[in-house]
Structures are given as structure tokens and as C-alpha cells.
N, C-alpha and C positions, 0 to 999 in steps of 0.2 A: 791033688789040689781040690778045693772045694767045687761042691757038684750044685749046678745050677736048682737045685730042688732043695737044696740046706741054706738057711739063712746066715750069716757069719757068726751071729752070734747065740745061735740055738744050741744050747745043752751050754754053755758056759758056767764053769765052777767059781765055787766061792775062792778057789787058792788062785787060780786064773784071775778073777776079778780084781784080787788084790796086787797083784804083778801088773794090770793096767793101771790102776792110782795112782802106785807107785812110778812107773815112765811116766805118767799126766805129770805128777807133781815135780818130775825129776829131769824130765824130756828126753833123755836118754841113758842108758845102763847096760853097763854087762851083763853078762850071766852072771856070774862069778859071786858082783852085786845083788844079784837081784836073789840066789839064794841063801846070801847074809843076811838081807832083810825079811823072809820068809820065812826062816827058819826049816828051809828043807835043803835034802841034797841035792847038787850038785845034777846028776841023775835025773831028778824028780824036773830039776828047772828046765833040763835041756829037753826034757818029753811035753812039757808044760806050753813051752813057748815053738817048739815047732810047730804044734797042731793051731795055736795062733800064729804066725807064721805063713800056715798054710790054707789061715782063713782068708788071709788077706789082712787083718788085725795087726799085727804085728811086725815091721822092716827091720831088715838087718845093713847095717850103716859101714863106716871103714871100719878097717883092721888099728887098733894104736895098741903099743908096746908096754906093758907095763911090768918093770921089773925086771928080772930076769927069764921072766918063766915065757910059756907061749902070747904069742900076740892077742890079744882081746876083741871080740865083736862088739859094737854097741848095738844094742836095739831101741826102738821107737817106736810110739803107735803112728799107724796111718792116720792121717786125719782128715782125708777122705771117705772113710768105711763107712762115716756115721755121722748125722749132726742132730744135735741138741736144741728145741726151742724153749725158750726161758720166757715169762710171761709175769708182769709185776701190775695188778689193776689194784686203784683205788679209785676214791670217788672223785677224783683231782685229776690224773692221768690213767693213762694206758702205758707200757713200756713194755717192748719187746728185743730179746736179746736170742742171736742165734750164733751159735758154738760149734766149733769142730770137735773130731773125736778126739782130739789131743787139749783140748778146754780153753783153745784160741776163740776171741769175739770174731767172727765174719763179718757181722753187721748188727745195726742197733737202731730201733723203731722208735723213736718218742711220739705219743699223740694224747698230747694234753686238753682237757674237756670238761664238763659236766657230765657224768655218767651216773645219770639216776634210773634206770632199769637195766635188769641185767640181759635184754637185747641187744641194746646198744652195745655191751661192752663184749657178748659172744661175736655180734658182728664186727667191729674193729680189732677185735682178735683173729680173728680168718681172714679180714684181707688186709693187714699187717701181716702174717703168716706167708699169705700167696707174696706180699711185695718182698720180706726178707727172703725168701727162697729164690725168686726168680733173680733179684739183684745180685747172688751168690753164685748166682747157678747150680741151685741145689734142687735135687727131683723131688718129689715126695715121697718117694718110693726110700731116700736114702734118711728120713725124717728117724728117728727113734724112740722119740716121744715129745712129750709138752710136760712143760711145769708151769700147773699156773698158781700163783704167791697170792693172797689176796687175805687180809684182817679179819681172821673168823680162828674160831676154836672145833671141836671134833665131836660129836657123840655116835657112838660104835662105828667110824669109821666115814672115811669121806665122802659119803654117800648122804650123812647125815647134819651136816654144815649146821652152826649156830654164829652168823654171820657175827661181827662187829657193829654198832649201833648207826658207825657212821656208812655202811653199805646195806642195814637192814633190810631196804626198798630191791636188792636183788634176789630177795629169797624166793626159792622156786624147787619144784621137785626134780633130785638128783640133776645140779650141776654138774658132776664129773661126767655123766652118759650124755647128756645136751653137749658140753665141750668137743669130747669126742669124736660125737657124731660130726658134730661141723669142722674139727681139726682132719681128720681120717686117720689117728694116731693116737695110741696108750696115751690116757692123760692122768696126772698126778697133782691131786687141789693140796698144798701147802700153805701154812701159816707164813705170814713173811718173815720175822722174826727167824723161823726156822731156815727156810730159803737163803737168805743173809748167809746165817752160820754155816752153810752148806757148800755157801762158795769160798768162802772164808777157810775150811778144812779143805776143801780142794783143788784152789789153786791159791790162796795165800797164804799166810800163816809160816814165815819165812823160818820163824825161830821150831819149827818144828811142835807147837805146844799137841800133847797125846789130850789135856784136858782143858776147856777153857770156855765161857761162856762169852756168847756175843749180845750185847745189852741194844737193844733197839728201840732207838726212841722216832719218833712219828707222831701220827697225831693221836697215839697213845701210846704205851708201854708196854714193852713185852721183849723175854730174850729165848737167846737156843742155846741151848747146852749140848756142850761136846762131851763122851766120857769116853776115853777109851779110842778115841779116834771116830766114832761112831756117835750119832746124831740119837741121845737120849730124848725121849718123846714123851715117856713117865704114862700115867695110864690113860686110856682112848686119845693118846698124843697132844696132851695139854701141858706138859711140862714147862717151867720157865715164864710164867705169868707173873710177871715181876709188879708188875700196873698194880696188881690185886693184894701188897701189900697197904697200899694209900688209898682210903677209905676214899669212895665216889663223893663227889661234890666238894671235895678240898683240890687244891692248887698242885700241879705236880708238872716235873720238866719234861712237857711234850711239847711238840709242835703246835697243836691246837690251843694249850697253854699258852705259849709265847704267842702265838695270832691274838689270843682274845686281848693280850695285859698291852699287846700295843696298837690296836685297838682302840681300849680304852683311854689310851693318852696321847694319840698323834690322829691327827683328823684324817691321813692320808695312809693308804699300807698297801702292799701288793693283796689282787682280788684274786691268784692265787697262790701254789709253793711255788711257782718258777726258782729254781736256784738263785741266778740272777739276779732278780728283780729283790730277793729277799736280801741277797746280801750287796745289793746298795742303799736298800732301804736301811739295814742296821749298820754298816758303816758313816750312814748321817745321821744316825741317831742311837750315836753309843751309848748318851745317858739313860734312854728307855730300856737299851741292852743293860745297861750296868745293873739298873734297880733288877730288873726279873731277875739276873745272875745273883743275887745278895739272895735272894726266896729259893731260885730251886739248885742253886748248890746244895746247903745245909740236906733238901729234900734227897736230891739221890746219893748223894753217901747214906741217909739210913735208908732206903732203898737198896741200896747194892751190899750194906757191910753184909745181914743177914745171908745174901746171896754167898758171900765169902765164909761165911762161919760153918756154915750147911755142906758147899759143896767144896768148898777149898780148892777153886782152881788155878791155873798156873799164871793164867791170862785173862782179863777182862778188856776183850774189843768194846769199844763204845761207838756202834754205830746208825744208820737209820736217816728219815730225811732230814731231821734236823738240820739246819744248816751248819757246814762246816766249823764256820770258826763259831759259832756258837757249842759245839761238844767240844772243839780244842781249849772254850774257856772253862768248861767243866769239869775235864781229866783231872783238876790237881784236888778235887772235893775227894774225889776217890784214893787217895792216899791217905790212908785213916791214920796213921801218926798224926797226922796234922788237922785231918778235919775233926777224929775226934768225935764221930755223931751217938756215941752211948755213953759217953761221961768216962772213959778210962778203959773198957771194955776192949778185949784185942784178939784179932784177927790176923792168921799170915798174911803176909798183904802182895795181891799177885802181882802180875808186871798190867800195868794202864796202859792201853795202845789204842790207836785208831786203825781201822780197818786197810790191810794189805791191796785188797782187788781193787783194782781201779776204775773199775765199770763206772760210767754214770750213774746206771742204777747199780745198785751190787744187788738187789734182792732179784730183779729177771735173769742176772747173770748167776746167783746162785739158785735159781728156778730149775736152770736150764744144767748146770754142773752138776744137779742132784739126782739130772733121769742119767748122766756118767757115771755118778760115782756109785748107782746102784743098781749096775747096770741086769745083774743076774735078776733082779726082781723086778724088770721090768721089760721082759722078753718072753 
């Protein structure tokens, strides 16, 4: 059995890690399964998953019959072992999401604000923190990390933050070791866009896609690219700035977009995103909705076709704060037979979905899915 001095998950392999994804995403499997999917022996799986097993990592469930042949064991993570905190700041809210090892929400923190220094937003991240933990009944000792999501890009690494223009006023030396220190726990600064797509490959994504970009729209533009099953990052982790196709100072389908244009024609508008508040505001006022939809449909089909010509993916999630039925009115621009945005120009056209996970937020929830799904490189 595992000896009080080894941590469950010290020395964990990359073929091990992939046997946990895979129970995350599947909740429970045989053997038998599990080295179908791996592509090892039989042998290999059954040495594999006892020493998980014997970390505590890994339950072995009933016996069900399959076939003829001998009875089958299901196995399962614990989801006890370990929990994941998930962390989504902008300059609007805070949101905090806290996950079992198995990629179950425990609980979920909203605390919507003003957050113009980034004081403010380390300290409502630590006692949001202490509050999800203790409502859970979760130690800190049993914590595995933080993800925290937040509108910035990378240079040599997350150390090096080149914030987004609309949190610029949080810049400060090394975020990730200030977090940290205040969290007590490996902290990992992500793009949200990325975050998103991260929950998205690990616990949604029903049709199985290996490839597939998740398009995020917010109060700017930006996606994550899957390749491979694996979160492409492209170089110093800038991949998928989709924004940076539509030159600055022209009109584009963001949420900051849609605030300004309604805005400028209704005297009245929510003072902030509240989900809510936005969509009664555009349910009374479709015709304001109607006009912005005529401007940035046309926009993100050329926006996204390139995305599709370049990477050919299987799937294009459309998702982000945007309000709901404002990206449900937008899915059909992206069927380029129809919309058509290069004059004849053709693209395989992947499948248009909205995003599987149901988090309120999906980005804290894939904050928090991403210190699971990576888990050898953050132990």
C-alpha cells in the first residue's frame, strides 16, 4: 500500500496519465478497455493500474459478465484523491470552480465586481478559495493545484504575462509566484480561451472530436486549438488569436462590441455582463439585436473560414461570454456553403456546435480540468 512519505501521485507516467483521462471522460472501464484504448498489452494495463490501485488513485467496482469469456472488473478514479481549483478573473467578475478527481463541479464561487488592481482580485481569490474548500470539506493538503484563466498572452513563459488591454492595470512582477504564495499550491496562469478548450476536451466533447477548435468570443476574440487531443499552444503559447485577424478599430463579434452598438441606441443597458440582466435586456430588444447580427455575422465567417482552411478541424465550438442566444444566432454564418464570406472559395466545413460543459462558467471549470488533465506536469 502506499507509504505515508510518497505522495499519490509522485513519479506518475505519461501512459498512466492517459488511463486517468480516459476513466475521467468515460467514468468507468475495464481492463480489457482500457488496453484497447492505449494500445498496450493486456499485461502492461494490469501492472499499470494496480500500482494506481494501490495509490489509492484508482477503485475497482463490481464484477459484470461480458460475453462468454470471464467476468470483467470496472475500474474508476477516486474522486476523493485530489481536487482541482479552477479560477476565471476578468475585469467584470471573479469566478471560482472546484472539481473532483474524477472532473465532478463540488462547488462554484461567482463574485462579480470591479476589479481594477490586481490586489483585489489575488485577495478574493484566496478567500473564495478558503470558502470553496471549506464548504466541500476539502483540506488544503488535498488541493492539486489552481488554474487561473485570465485575458493575456505569453512571452518566454508565464512568468512573463502581456496582459489584455482591458486588465492592463493588473500588471505586476511574476503573477504566477504572488498567486501561489497566497494560494499554498502549483499555480498555472492560462489564457481563457485555452481554459475553455481544456474543459471542453476533458469532460465534453461527447462526439469524441481528436481535433477541434473552440472559438471564444468575450469582450474580445480569441480560440484554443485542440490537435491531437492535446492543447496546441504554437510558439511562447500564443496559438489561436483569432481577434488578430480584424484589424484594431473596426467592429468585430465581441461582447464589448455588442455593449458599445447597444449602447449607442437604447438609453438604458445592463452596467455589467450579468448573464441575466443581458438576456432580458435583448429579449426587449430584438430589433437592436437584429441590426448588430446583420454586421457581425458576415464578420466571423471570415474570421473563422481561414481558421478552417489552415487547420481543417472536425469541430468548431462557438463559445465564450457572449450571451447565449446571441452565439445560437450566429452558428448558421459559419456554414460557409451558405454564408459564403470569399466569394466562392471552399473549405471542408466542420460540424458548428455549442459547447458540451455546463458550468456556468466553462472557462474556471476548464481552469480547474486542466491542472487534471495534466496532471504528470504538475506534480
Amino acid at each position: 500500500m502506499l507509504t505515508s512519505s510518497r505522495r499519490p501521485f509522485d513519479g506518475i507516467g505519461n501512459t498512466q496519465a492517459a488511463v486517468l483521462r480516459y476513466l475521467r471522460r468515460k467514468q468507468s472501464a475495464s481492463r480489457a478497455e482500457i488496453a484497447e484504448l492505449c494500445g498496450v498489452t493486456p499485461a502492461a494495463v494490469s501492472m499499470m493500474t494496480r500500482d494506481l490501485i494501490e495509490r489509492g488513485i484508482v477503485l475497482e467496482g463490481a464484477k459484470r459478465q461480458v460475453g462468454r469469456g470471464a467476468p470483467q472488473i470496472d475500474l474508476s478514479l477516486n474522486p476523493s484523491i485530489g481536487f482541482a481549483l479552477g479560477v476565471h478573473a476578468n475585469r467584470f467578475s471573479i469566478t471560482l470552480s472546484l472539481l473532483d478527481f474524477g472532473g465532478i463541479m463540488v462547488g462554484e464561487l461567482h463574485l462579480p465586481g470591479r476589479y481594477d488592481t490586481f490586489a483585489e482580485v489575488q485577495n478574493e481569490i484566496r478567500n473564495g478559495k478558503d470558502r470553496l474548500l471549506a464548504q466541500g470539506g476539502v483540506g488544503n493538503n488535498q488541493l492539486i493545484g489552481a488554474g487561473i484563466a485570465m485575458p493575456t498572452r505569453f512571452r518566454h513563459g508565464n512568468a512573463f504575462l502581456e496582459l489584455a488591454q482591458e486588465v492592463i492595470s493588473w500588471a505586476g512582477p511574476d503573477l504566477t509566484a504572488s498567486l501561489q504564495a497566497g494560494l499554498g499550491c502549483t499555480v498555472v496562469i492560462e489564457n481563457d480561451a485555452n481554459a475553455a478548450a481544456m474543459g471542453e476536451l476533458t469532460v465534453g466533447n461527447a462526439a469524441a472530436h481528436e481535433n477541434f477548435v473552440y472559438l471564444y468570443l468575450s469582450e474580445g476574440i480569441g480560440s484554443g486549438i485542440i490537435i491531437g487531443r492535446q492543447l496546441y499552444r504554437g510558439n511562447l503559447g500564443n496559438a489561436g488569436e483569432v481577434g488578430a485577424l480584424r484589424a484594431r478599430g473596426l467592429s468585430r463579434p465581441s461582447f464589448e462590441d455588442l455593449a458599445d452598438w447597444c449602447a449607442s441606441r437604447s438609453a438604458k443597458v445592463p452596467a455589467d455582463r450579468s448573464p441575466d440582466a443581458w438576456k432580458h435586456y435583448l429579449d426587449t430588444n430584438g430589433d437592436v439585436l437584429g441590426d448588430w447580427l446583420k454586421r457581425a455575422g458576415p464578420e466571423i465567417a471570415r474570421l473563422v473560414f481561414p481558421v478552417s482552411a489552415v487547420l481543417a478541424p472536425q469541430a468548431i465550438y462557438v463559445g465564450g461570454t457572449l450571451p447565449l442566444m446571441v452565439r445560437e444566432q450566429l452558428l448558421p454564418w459559419l456554414n460557409f456553403s451558405i454564408s459564403d464570406p470569399f466569394e466562392g472559395a471552399r473549405v471542408w466545413q466542420p460540424e458548428i456546435l455549442l459547447p458540451e460543459v455546463s458550468a456556468t462558467d466553462a472557462v474556471a471549470f476548464g481552469a480547474a480540468a486542466m491542472i487534471l488533465h495534466d496532471l504528470p506536469g504538475r506534480t
